[in-house]
N, C-alpha and C positions, 0 to 999 in steps of 0.2 A: 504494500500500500504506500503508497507515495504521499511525501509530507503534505501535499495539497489537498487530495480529496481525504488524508485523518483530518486538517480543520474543517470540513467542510463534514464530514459525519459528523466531528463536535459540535458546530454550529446547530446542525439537524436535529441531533439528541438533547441540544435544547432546548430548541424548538419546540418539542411534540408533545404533546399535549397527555397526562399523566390522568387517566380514570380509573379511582380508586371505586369500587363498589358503596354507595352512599349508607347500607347495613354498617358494612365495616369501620365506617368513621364517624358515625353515630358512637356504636360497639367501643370503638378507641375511644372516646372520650369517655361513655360512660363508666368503664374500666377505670381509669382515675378519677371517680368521684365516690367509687367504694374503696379507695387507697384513704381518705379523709372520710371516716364514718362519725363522725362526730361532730365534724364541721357540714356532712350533708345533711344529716339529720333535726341539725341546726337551722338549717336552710329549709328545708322542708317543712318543718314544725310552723315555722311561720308562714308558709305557703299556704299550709293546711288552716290557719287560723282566720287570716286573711279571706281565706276563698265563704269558708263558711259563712261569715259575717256579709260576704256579697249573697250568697245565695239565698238569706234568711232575710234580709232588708225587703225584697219584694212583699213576701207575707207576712211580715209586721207592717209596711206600708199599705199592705190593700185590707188587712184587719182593720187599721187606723178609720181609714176609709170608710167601712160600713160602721163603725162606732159613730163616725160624725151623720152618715146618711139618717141613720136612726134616730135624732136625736133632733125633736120635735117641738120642744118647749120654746115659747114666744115667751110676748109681754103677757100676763093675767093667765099664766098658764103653772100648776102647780108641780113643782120637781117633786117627780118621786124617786123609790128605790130603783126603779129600771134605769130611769135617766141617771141615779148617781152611779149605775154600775156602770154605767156606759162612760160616763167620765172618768169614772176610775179605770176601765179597760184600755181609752183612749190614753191618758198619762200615763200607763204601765207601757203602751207601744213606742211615744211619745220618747221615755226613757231607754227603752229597749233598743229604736233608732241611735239615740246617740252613747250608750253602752257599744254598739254593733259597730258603727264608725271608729269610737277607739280602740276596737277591740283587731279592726281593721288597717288603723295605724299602726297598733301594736306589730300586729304582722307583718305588716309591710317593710317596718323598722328594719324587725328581728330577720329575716329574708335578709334582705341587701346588705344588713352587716356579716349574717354567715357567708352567703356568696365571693361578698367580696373577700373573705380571709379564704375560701376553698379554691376560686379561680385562680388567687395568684401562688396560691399553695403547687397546686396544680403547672401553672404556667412556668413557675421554676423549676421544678420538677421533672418537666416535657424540655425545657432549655437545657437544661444540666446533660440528661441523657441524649438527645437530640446532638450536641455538641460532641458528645462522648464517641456516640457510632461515627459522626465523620469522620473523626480523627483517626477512625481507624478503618474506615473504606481502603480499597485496592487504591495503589500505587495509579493505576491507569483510572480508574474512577476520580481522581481529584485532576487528571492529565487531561480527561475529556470533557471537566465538567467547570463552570464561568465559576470563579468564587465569589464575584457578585451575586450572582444569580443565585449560588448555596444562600449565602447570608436573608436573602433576599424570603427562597422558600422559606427558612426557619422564620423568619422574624413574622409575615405574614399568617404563618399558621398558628404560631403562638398568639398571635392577637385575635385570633379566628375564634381558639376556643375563649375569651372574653366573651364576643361577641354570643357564641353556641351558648355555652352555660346558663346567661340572660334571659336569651329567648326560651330554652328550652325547661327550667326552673322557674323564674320569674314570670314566665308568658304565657308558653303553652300548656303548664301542668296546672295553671288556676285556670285557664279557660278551660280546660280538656273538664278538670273538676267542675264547675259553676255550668256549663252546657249539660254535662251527666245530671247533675242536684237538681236543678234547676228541672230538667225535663221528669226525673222524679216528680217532683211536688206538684209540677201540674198534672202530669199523668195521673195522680191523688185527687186532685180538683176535678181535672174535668180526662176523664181517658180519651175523649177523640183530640183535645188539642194536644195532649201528650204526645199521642200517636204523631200528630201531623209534625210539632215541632222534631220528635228524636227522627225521623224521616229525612226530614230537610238538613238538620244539622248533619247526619250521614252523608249525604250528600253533595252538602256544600264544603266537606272536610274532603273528598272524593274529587270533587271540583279542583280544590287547592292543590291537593296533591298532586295532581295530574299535568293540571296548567306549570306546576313547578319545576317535577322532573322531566316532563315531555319538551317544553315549551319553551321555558329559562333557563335551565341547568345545560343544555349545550354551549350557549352560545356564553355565557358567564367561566364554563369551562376554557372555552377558546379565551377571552379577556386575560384569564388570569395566566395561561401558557404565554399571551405578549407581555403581560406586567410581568415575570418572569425573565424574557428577554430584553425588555426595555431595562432592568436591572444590570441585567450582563453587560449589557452596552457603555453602559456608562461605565460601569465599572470597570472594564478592558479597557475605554479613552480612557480613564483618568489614570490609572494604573501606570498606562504606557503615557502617560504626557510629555516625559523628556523627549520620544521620539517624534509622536506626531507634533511639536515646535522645532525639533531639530530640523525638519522634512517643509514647514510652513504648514503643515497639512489640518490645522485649526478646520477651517474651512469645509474641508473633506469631509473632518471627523462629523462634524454639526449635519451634514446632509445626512450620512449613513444615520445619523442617532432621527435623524426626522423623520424618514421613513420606517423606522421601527415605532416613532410615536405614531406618527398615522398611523400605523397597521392597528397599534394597538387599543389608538382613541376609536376607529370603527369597530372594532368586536367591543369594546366597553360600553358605545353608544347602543349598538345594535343590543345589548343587553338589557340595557337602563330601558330600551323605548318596549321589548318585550315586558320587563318587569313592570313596567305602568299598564301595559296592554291587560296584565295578567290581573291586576288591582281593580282596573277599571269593570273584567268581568263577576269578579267575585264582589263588589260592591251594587252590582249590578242584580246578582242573587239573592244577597241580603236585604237589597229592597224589596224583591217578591217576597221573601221570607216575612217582613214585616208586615205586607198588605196585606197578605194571606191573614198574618196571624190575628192583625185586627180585626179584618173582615169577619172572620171565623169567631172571634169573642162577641162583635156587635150582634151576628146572627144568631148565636147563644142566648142575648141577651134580649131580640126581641121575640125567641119562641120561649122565655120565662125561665132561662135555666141558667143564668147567670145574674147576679146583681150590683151594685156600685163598687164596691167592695172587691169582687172579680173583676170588673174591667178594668180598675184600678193595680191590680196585682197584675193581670193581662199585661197591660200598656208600659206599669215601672217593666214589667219582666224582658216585652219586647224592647225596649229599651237597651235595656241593660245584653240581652244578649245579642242583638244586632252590633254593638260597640265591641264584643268578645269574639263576633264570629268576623267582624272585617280585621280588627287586630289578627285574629287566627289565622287569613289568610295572609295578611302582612309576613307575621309568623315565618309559616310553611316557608316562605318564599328568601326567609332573611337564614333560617336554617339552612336551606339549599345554597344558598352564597357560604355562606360560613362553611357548609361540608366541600365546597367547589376549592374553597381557598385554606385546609388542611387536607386538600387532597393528596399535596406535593410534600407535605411532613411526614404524613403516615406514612408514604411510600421510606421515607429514609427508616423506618424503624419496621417495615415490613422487607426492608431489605439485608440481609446478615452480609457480615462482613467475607472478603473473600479468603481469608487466612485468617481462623479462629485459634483460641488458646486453647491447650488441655483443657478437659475438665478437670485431671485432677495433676496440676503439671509438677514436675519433677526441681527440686532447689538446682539451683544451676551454681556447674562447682568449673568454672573458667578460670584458672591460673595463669599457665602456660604460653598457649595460642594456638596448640598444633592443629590446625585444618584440617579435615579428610572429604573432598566430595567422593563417596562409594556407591561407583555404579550408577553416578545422577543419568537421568533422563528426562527434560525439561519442554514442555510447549506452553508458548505463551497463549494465553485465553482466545477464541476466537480464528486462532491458527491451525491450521491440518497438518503442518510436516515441525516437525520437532526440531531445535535449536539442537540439545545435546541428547546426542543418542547413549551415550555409555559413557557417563565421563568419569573418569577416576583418576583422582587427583590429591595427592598429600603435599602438603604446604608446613614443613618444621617450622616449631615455637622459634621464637627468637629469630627467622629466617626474614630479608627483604627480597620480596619477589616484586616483578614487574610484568602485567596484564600486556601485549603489544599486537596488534593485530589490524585491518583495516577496520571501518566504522559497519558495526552488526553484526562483526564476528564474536560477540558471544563475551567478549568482556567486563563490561556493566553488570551484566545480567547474573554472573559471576557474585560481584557480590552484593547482586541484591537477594539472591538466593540465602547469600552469606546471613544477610540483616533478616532473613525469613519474610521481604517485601512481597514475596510469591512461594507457594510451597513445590516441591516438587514431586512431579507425576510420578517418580522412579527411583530407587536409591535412598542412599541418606546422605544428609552434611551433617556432620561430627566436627563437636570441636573438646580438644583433649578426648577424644572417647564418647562425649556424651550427645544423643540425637538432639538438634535446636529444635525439631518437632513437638519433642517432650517435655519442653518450658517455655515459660508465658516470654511474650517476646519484647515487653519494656527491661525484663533483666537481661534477658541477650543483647536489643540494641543499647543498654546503657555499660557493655564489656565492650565496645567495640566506637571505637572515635571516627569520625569520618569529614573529613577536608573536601568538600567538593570545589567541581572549578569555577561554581557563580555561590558564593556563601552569600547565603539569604538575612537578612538580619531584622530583628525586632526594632520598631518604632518605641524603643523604648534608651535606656540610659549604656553608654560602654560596658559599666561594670555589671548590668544584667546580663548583657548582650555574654561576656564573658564565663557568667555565673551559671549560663544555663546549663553548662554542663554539669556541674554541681551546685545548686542553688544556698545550700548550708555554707560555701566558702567565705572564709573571711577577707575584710579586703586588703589583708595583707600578702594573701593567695593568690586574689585576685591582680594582682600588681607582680606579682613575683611571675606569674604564668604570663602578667602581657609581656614582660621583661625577656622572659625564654623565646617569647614568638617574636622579637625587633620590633612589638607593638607599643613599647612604652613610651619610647622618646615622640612620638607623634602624638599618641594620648596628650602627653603631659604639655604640651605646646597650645592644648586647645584652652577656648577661656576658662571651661565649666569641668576639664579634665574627664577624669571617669565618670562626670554624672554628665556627660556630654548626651543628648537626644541626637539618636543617629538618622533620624529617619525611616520614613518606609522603605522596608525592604534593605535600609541601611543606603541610602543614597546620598547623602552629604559624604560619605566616605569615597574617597578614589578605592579602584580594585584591588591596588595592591595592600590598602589597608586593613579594607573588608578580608583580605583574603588571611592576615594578621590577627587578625580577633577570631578567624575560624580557629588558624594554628595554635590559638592561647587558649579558648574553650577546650580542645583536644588538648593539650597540657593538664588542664584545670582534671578534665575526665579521669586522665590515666588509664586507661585503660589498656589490656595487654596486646587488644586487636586495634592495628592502626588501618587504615583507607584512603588513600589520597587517589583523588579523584578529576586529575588533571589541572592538578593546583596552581600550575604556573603559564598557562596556554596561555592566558590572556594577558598577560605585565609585559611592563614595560623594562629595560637590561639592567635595572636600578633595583625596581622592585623583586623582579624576580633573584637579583641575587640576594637580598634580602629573607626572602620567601625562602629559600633554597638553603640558607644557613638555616636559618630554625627549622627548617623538617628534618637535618641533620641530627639537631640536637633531639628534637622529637621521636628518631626511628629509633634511638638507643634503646637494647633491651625489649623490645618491641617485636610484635610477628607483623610484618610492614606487607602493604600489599598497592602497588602502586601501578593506575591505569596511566598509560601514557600515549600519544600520538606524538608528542617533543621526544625523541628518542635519544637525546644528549642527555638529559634526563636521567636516566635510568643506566645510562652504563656501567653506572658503579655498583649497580645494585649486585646481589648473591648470585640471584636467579631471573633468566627473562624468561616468561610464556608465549609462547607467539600461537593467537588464534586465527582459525580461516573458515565461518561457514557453520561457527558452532563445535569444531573440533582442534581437539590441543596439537598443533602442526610441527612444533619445534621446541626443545626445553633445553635452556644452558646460559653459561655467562655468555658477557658481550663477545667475549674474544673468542669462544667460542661456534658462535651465532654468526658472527660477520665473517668468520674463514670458510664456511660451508657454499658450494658453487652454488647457485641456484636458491639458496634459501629463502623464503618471504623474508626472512628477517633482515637477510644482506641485502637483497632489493629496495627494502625500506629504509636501510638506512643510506642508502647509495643514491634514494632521489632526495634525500632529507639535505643530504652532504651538497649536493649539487644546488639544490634551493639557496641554501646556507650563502 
């Protein structure tokens, strides 16, 4: 596959648009709300108290009602006992009303304080772990995938379930309740309006649903795969911004990101003008629900089977659940957004990682360094023909070897196997004896130091930047290892010294310095496996002699394993490897290697010489 069409699968794959089963991300959330049974219960209790108080208001109002219809007394008209009971019935409803309303705040309170302590319980919880699985996604999964666009899925679906929890606690579990109660009670009054209203509410819940997943939920799907990409976007311009001002290409950039907002403001639009379409017809229902339901009361009332008292209870009721059944459908439609926009979170946590740890992994007992690939056999994912067919290879502790071979021969991959970045299909990799399969792999990669040839660095201070390899160092450690790597005297010249902020990615640093603070982390490490990873490709005759003294002091004592395409580099090393194709072509010193007629190795180093 050719560098061009892998960006352009990565672009695709993130493009495409991610449909998670709407069960399943209901299911995910509700799963974390029986992780907090204390705080849901919390939440609930007040839902439940709340709801009751709405459902009970209509039949102390239309009680009320026939108390006053009855109640007969003029001027020259004597109260008796009927009338004072009526009075007193009327001020016991009277009170009962506004008992019902606090009883109603109360709830409502108690609700939105538990909620709010279980959502963000909740929403850190899904961040913490969320955070955790990418870190440990495949090697090629963060290769193919926008890191804006990561940051982007997480932060949206974590604010998604705010939004779910809301509606679906706060919204639809009192309407879901007060439409059941409610069709109760009348059902009790009167069974044909029972009948008619639990009918329609079926149906108008039928309605919503329908118009939600059929109607909205694609096109809301498609919005959120461009607000996806419209992240990425940006975030690859800004990322690379030294290059597109190096190039003038400002300009450029702004088009390519315009066309991604278009694309995305049309599927956002085309969402928004569904989701009012889909309002307008469930508003639309709920007005028939109404006429109906009145009509049906008044004709109750003129064949003598209802009286003031019920039309009164009638009318608060239609009322009250015409406002719950258009919310309802609001609802429906704001859940379906919510479930559209953790549809791309779930996926990260329905997806395992591609190199898992033991379950039950073994203490890792790494002293030495000695290497063994036994028998590897290796394809990378997605691949039919296999990189290493039988590779068997021991690497002595305390030995400096050097990787050397053209670009894809199998070097890299060497030791990414090493880091366990991939597992392999065949064989074992052993170090001192023990399989790296059979232990978790933050103790493996924290034995093993690795100098790549672009050191990536934290937007954070030098002496973190340094620290990361052992974060307990002191900074008297911390100065002694820049000192090992020729990283001190530059330090010490800055204003702010080691609390110097290096930038994203470490970009106020030149390369040869960045590449000095790699060399002093690896100091800081110590560990007995060292990795340089074409440490000095890119310096300048200054820097890299600089570089090159401190990997000296660095390989002492050390099992060294150094990738090289600079084959001046490496002459002095023990051992050179020379790969071709995935297989080990040539093994021996330089002087060795360069007497051989025909050898890849003497070829290579005989156009290097002539370059030179």
């Amino acid at each position: 596959m050719s560098e061009h069409s892998s960006v352009l699968s990565a672009q695709q794959r993130e493009g495409r648009k991610i449909a998670i089963p709407f069960t399943d991300v209901v299911g995910f959330v509700v799963r974390r709300w029986f992780d907090h049974p204390s705080l849901l219960a919390k939440t609930l209790a007040g839902v439940f108290m709340a709801t009751l108080a709405d459902i009970a208001t209509p039949v102390l109002a239309g009680r009320l009602v026939t108390d006053i219809s009855q109640h007969t007394a003029g001027p020259g008209v004597t109260v008796d006992k009927a009338l004072l009971a009526l009075r007193d019935d009327a001020t016991l409803m009277v009170t009962g009303l506004i008992v019902l309303g606090l009883v109603g705040l109360f709830g409502r309170r108690s609700s939105y304080i538990g909620i709010s302590h279980l959502t963000l319980a909740i929403m850190q919880r899904i961040a913490d772990t969320a955070f955790a699985r990418v870190q440990r996604f495949s090697t090629d999964w963060h290769a193919n995938t926008f890191a804006g666009s990561t940051v982007r899925r997480l932060t949206r679906g974590i604010w998604a379930i705010d939004t779910l929890d809301d509606t679906l606690l706060l919204l639809i579990v009192p309407e879901v309740l007060v439409l059941l109660g409610t069709t109760v009670v009348l059902a009790l009054r009167s069974p044909l309006m029972g009948a008619a209203l639990g009918v329609f509410v079926v149906l108008f819940t039928w309605l919503s649903i329908m118009l939600t997943l059929r109607y909205v939920a694609p096109t809301a799907r498609a919005a959120n795969a461009w607000d996806t990409k419209m992240g990425a976007a940006m975030a690859d311009a800004v990322t690379c911004n030294a290059v597109v001002r190096a190039f003038g290409a400002e300009a450029r950039e702004e088009k390519r990101l315009h066309r991604v907002i278009r694309g995305w403001r049309g599927r956002t639009l085309r969402t928004w003008i569904r989701g009012t379409n889909s309002a307008n017809l469930q508003a639309l229902a709920s007005l028939g629900m109404r006429m109906l339901m009145i009509g049906l009361a008044v004709w109750l009332w003129w064949q003598g089977k209802a009286g003031p008292g019920d039309i009164a209870y009638v009318l608060t009721m239609v009322f009250l659940i015409q406002g719950y059944l258009r919310d309802l459908g609001q609802q429906v439609s704001q859940v379906q957004r919510s479930v559209n926009e953790m549809e791309e979170l779930v996926a990260v946590f329905q997806r395992e990682p591609a190199v898992a740890d033991p379950v039950t992994p073994e203490t890792l007992r790494i002293e030495d360094g000695e290497i063994h690939f036994e028998h590897v056999r290796f394809c990378y994912p997605g691949q039919k023909k296999p990189l290493y067919h039988d590779l068997d290879l021991t690497i002595k502790a305390g030995s400096r070897v050097a990787l050397v071979g053209p670009s894809g021969s199998g070097k890299t991959t060497l030791t990414k196997l090493l880091q366990r970045l991939y597992d392999v299909t065949g064989g074992r990799v052993l170090v001192d004896g023990q399989n790296i399969a059979h232990v978790r792999q933050s103790d493996l990669r924290a034995r093993i130091a690795i100098v790549p040839q672009e050191p990536i660095l934290f937007h954070r201070t030098l002496a973190e930047n340094i620290a990361y390899a052992r974060p307990s160092a002191s900074r008297e450690e911390i100065e002694q290892a820049a000192a090992q790597a020729n990283a001190a005297a530059f330090i010490e010249r800055l204003p702010d010294g080691y609390d110097t902020m290096v930038g994203e990615r470490g970009v106020k640093l030149s390369g040869g310095e960045r590449q000095r603070v790699a060399i002093a982390r690896a100091f800081l490490a110590d560990a007995p496996i060292l990795v340089f990873d074409e440490a000095t490709s890119s310096l300048d005759s200054e820097s890299e002699a600089q570089v090159q003294d401190a990997m000296r002091r660095l390989m002492q004592d050390r099992t060294v394993i150094v990738i090289a395409h600079r084959l001046s580099t490496v002459v002095e090393l023990d051992r050179l490897l020379v790969f071709s194709q995935g297989e080990l072509r040539e093994d021996g010193t330089h002087a060795e290697l360069v007497a051989q007629d025909g050898g890849i190795y003497r070829r290579l180093y005989e156009l290097q010489s002539l370059e030179g």
